[in-house]
C-alpha positions as CSV (number, residue, x, y, z in Angstrom):
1,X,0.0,0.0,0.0
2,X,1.3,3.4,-1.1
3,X,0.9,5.3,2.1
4,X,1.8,8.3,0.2
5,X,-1.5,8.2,-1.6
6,X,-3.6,7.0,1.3
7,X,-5.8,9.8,2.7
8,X,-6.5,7.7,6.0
9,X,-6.9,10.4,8.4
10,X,-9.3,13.0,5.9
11,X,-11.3,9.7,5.6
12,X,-11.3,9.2,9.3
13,X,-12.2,12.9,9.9
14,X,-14.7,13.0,7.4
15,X,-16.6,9.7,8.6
16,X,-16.4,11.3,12.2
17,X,-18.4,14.3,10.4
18,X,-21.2,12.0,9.5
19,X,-21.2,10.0,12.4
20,X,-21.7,12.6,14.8
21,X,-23.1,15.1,12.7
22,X,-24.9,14.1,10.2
23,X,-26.7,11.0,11.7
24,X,-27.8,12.6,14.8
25,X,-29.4,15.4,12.5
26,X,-31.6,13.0,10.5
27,X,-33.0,11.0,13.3
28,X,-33.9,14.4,15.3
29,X,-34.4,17.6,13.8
30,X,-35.0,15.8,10.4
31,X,-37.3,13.3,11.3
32,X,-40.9,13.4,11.9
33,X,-41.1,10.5,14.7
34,X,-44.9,10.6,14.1
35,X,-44.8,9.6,10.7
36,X,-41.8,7.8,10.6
37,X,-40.1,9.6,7.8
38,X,-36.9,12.4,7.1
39,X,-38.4,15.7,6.2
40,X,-37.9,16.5,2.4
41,X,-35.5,18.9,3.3
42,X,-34.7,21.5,6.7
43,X,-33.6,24.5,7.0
44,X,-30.1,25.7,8.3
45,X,-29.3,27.6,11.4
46,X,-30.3,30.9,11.1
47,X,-32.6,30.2,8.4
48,X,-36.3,30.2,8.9
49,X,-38.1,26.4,9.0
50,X,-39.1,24.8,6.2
51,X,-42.8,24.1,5.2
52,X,-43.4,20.2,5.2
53,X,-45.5,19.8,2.2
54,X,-44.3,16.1,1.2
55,X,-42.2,13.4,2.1
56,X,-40.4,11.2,-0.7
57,X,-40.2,7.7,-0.9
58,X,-36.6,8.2,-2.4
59,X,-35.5,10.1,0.8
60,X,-36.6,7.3,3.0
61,X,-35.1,5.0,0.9
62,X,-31.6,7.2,0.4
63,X,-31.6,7.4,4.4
64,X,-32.5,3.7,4.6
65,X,-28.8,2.9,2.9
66,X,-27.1,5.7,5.0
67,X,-28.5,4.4,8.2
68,X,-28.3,0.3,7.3
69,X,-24.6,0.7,6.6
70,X,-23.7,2.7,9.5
71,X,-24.8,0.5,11.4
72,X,-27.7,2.0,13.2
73,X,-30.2,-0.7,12.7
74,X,-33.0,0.3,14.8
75,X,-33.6,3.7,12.9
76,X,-32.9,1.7,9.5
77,X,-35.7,-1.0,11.1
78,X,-38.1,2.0,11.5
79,X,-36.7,4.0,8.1
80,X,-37.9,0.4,6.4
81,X,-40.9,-0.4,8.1
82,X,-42.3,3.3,7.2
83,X,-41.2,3.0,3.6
84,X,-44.0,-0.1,3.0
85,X,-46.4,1.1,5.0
86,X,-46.6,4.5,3.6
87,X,-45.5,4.6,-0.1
88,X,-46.4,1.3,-1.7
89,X,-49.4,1.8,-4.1
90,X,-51.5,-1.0,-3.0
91,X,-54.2,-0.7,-6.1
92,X,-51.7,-0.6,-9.3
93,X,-48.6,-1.6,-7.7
94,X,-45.2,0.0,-7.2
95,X,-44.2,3.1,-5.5
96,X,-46.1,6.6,-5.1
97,X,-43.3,9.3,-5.2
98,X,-44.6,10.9,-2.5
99,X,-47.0,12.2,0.0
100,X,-48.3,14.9,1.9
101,X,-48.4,16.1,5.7
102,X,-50.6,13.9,6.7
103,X,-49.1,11.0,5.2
104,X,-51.7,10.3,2.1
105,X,-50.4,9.8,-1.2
106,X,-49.6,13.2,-3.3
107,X,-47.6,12.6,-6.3
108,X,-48.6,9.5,-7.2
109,X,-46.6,9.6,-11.1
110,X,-44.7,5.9,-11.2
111,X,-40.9,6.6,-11.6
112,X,-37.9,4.8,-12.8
113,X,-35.8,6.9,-10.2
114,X,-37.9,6.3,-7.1
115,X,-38.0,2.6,-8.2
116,X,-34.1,2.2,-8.5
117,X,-33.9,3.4,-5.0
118,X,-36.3,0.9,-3.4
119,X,-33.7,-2.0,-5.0
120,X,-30.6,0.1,-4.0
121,X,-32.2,0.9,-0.7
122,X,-33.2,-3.1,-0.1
123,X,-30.4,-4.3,-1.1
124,X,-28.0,-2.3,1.1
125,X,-30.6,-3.0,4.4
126,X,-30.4,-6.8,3.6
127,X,-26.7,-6.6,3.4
128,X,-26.4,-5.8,6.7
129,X,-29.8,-6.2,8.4
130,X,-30.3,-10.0,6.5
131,X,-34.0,-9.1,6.7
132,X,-35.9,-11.3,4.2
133,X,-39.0,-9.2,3.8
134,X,-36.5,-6.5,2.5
135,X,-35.4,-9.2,-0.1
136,X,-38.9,-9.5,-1.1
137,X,-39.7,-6.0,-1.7
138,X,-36.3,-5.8,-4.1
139,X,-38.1,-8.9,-6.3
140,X,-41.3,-7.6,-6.3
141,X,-39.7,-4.2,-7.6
142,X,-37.5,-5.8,-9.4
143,X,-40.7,-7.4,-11.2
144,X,-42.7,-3.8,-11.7
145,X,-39.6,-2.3,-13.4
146,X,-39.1,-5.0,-16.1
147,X,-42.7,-5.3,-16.7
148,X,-43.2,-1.8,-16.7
149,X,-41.1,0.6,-17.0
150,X,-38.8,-1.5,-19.4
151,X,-39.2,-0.6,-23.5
152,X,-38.3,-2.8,-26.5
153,X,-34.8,-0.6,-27.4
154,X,-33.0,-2.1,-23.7
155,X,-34.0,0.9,-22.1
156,X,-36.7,2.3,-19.0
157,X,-38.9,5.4,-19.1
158,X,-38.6,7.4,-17.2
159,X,-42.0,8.8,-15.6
160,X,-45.7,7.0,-16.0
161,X,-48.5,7.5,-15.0
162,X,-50.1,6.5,-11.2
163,X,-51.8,3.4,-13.3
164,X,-48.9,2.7,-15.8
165,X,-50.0,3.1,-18.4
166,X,-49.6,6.5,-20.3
167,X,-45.6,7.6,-20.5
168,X,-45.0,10.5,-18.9
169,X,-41.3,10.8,-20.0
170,X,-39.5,8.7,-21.8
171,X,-35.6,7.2,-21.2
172,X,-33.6,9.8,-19.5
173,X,-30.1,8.6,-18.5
174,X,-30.3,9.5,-14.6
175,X,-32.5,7.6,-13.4
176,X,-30.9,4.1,-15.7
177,X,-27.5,4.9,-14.3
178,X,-29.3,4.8,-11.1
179,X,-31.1,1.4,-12.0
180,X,-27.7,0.2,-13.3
181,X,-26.2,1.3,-9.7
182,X,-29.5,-0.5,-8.0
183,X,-28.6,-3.4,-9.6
184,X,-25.1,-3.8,-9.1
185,X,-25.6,-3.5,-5.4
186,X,-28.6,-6.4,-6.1
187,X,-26.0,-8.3,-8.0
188,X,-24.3,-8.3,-4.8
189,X,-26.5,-9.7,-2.1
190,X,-28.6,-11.9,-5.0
191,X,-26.2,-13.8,-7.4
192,X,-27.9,-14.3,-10.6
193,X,-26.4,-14.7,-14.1
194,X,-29.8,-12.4,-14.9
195,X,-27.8,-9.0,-13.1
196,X,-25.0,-9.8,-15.6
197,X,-26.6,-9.9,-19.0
198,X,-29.2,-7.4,-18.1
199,X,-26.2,-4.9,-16.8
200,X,-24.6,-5.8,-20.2
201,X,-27.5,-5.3,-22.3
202,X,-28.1,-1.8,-20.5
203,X,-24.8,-0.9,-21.1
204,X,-25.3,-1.5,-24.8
205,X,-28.6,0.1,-25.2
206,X,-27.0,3.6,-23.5
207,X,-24.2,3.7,-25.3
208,X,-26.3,3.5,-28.4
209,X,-28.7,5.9,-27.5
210,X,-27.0,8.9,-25.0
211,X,-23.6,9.0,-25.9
212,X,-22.5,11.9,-27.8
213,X,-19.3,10.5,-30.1
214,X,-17.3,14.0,-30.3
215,X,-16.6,13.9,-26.2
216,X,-17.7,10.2,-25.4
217,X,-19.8,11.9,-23.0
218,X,-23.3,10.6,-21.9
219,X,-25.9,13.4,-22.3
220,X,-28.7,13.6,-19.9
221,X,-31.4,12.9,-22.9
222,X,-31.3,10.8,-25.9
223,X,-28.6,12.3,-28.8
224,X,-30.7,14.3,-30.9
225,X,-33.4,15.5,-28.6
226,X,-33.3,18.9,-27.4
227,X,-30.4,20.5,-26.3
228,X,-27.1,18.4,-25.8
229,X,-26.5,19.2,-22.1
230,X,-23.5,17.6,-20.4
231,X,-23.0,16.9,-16.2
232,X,-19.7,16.3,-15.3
233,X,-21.0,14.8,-12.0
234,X,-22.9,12.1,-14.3
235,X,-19.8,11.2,-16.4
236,X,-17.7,10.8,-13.1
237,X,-21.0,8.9,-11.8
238,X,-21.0,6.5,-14.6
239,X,-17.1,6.4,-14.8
240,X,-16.8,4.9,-10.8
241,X,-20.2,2.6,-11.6
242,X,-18.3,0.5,-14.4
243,X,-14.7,0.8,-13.5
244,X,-15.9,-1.2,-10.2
245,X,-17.9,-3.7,-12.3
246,X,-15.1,-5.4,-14.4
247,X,-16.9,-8.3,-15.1
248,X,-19.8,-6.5,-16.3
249,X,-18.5,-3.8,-18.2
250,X,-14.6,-4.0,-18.6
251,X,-15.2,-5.2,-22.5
252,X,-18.4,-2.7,-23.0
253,X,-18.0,0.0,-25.7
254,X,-20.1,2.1,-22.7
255,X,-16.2,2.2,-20.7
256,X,-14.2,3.1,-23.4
257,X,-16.4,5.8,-24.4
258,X,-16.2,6.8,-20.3
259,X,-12.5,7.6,-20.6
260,X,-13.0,10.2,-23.0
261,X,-16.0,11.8,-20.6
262,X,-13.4,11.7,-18.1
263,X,-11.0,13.6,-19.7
264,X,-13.4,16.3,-21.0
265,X,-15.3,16.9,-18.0
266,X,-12.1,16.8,-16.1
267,X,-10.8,19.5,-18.3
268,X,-13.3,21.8,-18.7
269,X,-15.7,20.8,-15.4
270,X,-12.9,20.9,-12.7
271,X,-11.7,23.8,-11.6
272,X,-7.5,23.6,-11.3
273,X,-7.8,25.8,-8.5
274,X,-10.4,24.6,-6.3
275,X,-11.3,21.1,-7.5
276,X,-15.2,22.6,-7.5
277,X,-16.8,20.5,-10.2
278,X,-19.0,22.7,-12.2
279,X,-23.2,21.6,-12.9
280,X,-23.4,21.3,-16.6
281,X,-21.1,22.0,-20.1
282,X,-22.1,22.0,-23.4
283,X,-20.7,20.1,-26.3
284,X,-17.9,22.7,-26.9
285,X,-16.9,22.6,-23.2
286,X,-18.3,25.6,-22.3
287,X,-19.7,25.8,-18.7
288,X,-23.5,26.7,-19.6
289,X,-24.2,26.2,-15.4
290,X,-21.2,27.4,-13.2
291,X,-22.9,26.5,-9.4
292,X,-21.0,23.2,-8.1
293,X,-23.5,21.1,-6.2
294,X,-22.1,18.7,-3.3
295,X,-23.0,15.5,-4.8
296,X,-20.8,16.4,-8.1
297,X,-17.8,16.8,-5.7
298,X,-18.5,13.4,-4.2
299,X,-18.7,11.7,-7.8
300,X,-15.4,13.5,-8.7
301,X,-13.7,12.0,-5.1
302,X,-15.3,8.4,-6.1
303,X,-14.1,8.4,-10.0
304,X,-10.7,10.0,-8.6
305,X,-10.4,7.1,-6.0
306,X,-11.1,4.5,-9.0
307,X,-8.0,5.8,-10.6
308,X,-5.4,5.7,-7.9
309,X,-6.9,2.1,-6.9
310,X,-6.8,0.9,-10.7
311,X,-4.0,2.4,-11.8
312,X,-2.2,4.1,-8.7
313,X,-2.3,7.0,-10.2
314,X,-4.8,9.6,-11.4
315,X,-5.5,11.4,-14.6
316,X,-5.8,14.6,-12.8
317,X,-1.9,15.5,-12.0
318,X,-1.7,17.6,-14.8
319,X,-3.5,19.8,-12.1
320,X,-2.2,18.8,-9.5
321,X,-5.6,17.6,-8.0
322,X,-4.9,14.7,-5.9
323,X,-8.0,12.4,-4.0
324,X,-5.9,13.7,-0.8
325,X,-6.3,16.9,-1.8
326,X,-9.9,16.9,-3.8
327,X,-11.3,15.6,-0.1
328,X,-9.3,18.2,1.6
329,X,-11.5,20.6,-0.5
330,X,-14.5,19.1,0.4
331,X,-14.2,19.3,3.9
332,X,-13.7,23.3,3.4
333,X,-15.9,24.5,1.0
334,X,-18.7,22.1,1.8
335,X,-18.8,20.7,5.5
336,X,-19.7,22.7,8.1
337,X,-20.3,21.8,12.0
338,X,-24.2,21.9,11.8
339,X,-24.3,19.7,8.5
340,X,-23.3,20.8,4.9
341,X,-23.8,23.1,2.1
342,X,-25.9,22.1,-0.2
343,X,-24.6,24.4,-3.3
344,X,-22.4,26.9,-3.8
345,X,-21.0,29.7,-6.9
346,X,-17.2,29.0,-8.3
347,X,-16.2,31.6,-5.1
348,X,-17.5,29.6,-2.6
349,X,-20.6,31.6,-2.2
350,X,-23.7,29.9,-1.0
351,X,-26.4,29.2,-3.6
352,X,-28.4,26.8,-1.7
353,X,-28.5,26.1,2.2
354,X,-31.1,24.4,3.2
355,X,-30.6,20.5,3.3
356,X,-31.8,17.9,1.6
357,X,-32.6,14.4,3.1
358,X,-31.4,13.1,0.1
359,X,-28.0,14.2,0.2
360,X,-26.4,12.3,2.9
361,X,-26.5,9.1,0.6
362,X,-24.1,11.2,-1.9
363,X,-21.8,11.7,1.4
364,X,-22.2,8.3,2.5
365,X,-21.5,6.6,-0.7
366,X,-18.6,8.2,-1.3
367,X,-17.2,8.0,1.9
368,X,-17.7,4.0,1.5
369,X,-16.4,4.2,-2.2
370,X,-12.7,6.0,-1.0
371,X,-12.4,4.0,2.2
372,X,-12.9,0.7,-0.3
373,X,-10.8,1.5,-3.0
374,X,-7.8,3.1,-1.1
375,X,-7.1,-0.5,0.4
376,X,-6.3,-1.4,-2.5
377,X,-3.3,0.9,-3.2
């Protein structure tokens, strides 16, 4: 192990940060014991509260993975057992995506994105929980996105309708990397040659369809509808998802084409100075949305931390951004003692501060992702 390359303590100091931070914030302040569930979202100190108008099923499920692998298993018990009791549609099936104060179902659209997370979500609680019913759940979801959601190109729409059957929106590539991510991490706890050759076959059907052949980047809607728009976060997202899926994806077309959306949204996405990784760039490079929101940073740390432990190095020293480094810059421009910072401008400025109960599963993955992959140096 290069110990030279090793970030130990940052990781150390920055799992302490969502241990005693971050965790105690979401099963307090940000959770509504009544209901069971995280608030969509609360407010920073100093800033006024937050109207509760909904709770999601993907923040329950998001802090059902944060919860389940640090290892507080009673709040991930109760995160679990209010996810099924209050989100499952019991008349078409599926997931509602959310509902309101009172706890009855609001947006009640079936989405690709929502779904992924129940799999993610179940998976991760079974790993370390070993609760069957959880396992259940993954199949029966599992069974509603095939059947459903699932179109004759290889690909998944993206919104449908509470009943299933009108498409709201059709493929968008978010919410299939997400599926892809769901069921890696299903792949994991469920063996079945059925993960591999759907994986494979997913990878096929999006390299086909979103990736733009001048950057090798994967565009957040199908080439050749609407405007090509281009999120470094995603590229790094993708780039961390197959590099740690060999197997799956080491002989795809989908991984070479990654290495090129490496290098361009490294190069025009990254700041040299700050390591701030920038919302969206268009096809030319140019930055067409300058804010840098904290879950980009964390797909940057995870796809720089692939690199190191793949090739013990990273593409990135022309800039002299190392992971060491790149976490350093988290820690300051993002962390704070009362939680995080939810967006800021290329100065450090904030753009957003209230807090998300979906966020900590950005922080928590790649946490897990860097801790993993630096033991391998």
């Amino acid at each position: 192990m290069n110990q030279l390359h090793y970030p130990s303590v940052i990781i150390d100091n920055l799992q302490k940060h969502l241990t005693n931070i971050i965790l105690p914030l979401w099963s307090t302040r940000g959770f509504n014991n009544i209901l069971g569930l995280p608030y969509d979202a609360i407010a920073s100190p100093g800033q006024p509260p937050l109207p509760t108008t909904r709770y999601r099923a993907i923040g329950c499920a998001r802090q059902l993975y944060v919860f389940s692998s640090a290892g507080w298993h009673d709040h991930a018990d109760r995160l679990f057992e209010s996810l099924c009791s209050r989100f499952m549609d019991t008349k078409y099936g599926g997931w509602h995506y959310s509902i309101n104060s009172q706890g009855e179902p609001k947006e009640t659209q079936k989405d690709l994105y929502t779904h992924a997370f129940i799999v993610f979500s179940c998976a991760e609680y079974f790993r370390h929980q070993r609760n069957l019913d959880a396992l259940n759940l993954l199949e029966d979801t599992l069974h509603v996105i095939q059947t459903r959601f699932s179109t004759n190109s290889g690909l998944y729409n993206a919104v449908l309708s509470a009943d299933f059957m009108t498409i709201i929106k059709g493929p968008q590539q978010n919410p299939i990397m997400h599926l892809t991510e769901a069921y890696l991490s299903a792949r994991d706890v469920k063996p079945d040659i059925w993960f591999f050759d759907t994986l494979r076959h997913i990878a096929e059907a999006v390299t086909a369809t979103f990736v733009h052949r001048t950057t090798g980047c994967i565009a957040e809607l199908p080439i050749g509808c609407g405007r090509l728009r281009i999120e470094p976060g995603h590229q790094f997202e993708w780039f961390y998802l197959t590099s740690c899926a060999q197997d799956v994806f080491g002989h795809s077309d989908l991984s070479r084409w990654l290495d090129s959306a490496y290098t361009f949204s490294f190069r025009h996405g990254v700041s040299p100075i700050t390591g701030g990784v920038c919302t969206a760039l268009d096809e030319h490079g140019y930055v067409t949305e300058p804010t840098e929101r904290l879950w980009a940073q964390t797909e940057f740390a995870r796809a720089l931390a692939t690199l190191q432990a793949l090739h013990g190095t990273s593409k990135a020293l022309d800039t002299h951004i190392s992971l060491k480094t790149q976490l350093n810059h988290f820690k300051q421009r993002f962390l704070r003692n009362y939680g995080w910072i939810e967006a800021i401008s290329q100065n450090s400025s904030a753009v957003r501060v209230d807090m998300p109960s979906t966020t900590p599963y950005h922080i928590a993955t790649m946490y897990h992702a860097v801790s993993r992959l630096c033991t391998k140096l």
